[in-house]
N, C-alpha and C positions, 0 to 999 in steps of 0.2 A: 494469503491469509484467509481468503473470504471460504478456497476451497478448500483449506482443512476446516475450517469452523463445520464448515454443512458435513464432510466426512464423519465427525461427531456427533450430528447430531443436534447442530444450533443453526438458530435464523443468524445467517447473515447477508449483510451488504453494501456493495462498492459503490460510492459515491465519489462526485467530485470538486462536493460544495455542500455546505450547511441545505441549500436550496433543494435539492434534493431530500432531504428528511422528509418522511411520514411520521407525523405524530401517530399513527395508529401501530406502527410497528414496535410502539414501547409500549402499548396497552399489558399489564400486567405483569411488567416487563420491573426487576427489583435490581438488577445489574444488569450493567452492558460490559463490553469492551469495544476499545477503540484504537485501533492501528493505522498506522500510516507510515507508506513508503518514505526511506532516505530524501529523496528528494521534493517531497511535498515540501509546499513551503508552512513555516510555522503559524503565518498569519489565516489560511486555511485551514488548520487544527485549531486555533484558538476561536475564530469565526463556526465552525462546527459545535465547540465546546459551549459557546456562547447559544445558541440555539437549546441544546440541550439543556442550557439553567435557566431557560426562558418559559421551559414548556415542565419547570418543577426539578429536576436533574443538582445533585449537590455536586460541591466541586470535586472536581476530579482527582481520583488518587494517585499517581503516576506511579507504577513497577518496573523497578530497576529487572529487564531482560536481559539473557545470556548474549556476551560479544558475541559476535558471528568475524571469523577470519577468513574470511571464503576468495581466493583466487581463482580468478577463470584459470583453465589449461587451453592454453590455443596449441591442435597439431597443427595446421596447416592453413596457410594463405595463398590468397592467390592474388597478383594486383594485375588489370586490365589496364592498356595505355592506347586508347582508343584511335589516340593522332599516329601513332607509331606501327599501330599492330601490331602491337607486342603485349603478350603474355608472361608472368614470370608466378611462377606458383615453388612454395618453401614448405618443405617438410620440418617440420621440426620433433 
C-alpha cells in the first residue's frame, strides 16, 4: 500500500508500532489513512489509533474496501530430501 500511495503522489509510511509515529508527519495534515496487513494483529491498529487521538486525531471512520479473492497459481514445485538425495520436482 505504502507503494501505491507515494505512486500518487502522497507521504506515506510503514511502520510497525504506534512507536514509530512522528508527530511532525501530520503537521498540516486534515486526513490520513491507515491500512494494515491481514495478519497485523488488531491490538496494534487500535494501539496505533490510540496514538493518533492522543496527539488531536478524531475517531476513526472505518471504509468498507473491495473483497480481494486472489489465489496464488503454484506451476511448480520442487521438494529436496536431503537424508536421501533425493530430488522430486512437479509440474503442474
Amino acid at each position: 500500500m505504502r507503494e501505491l500511495a507515494e505512486r500518487i503522489g502522497a507521504k506515506a509510511y510503514l511502520i510497525d508500532n504506534e512507536t514509530q509515529l512522528q508527530k511532525t508527519w501530520f503537521d498540516g495534515v486534515s486526513k490520513i489513512g491507515l491500512t494494515a496487513g491481514a495478519s497485523a494483529p488488531e491490538v496494534l491498529i487500535q494501539q496505533v489509533v490510540a496514538r493518533l487521538r492522543e496527539w488531536g486525531g478524531q475517531i476513526p471512520q472505518e471504509i468498507t474496501g473491495r473483497e480481494e479473492n486472489v489465489v496464488p497459481r503454484v506451476t511448480s514445485c520442487t521438494i529436496k530430501i536431503k537424508e536421501f538425495g533425493i530430488t522430486l520436482t512437479a509440474k503442474l
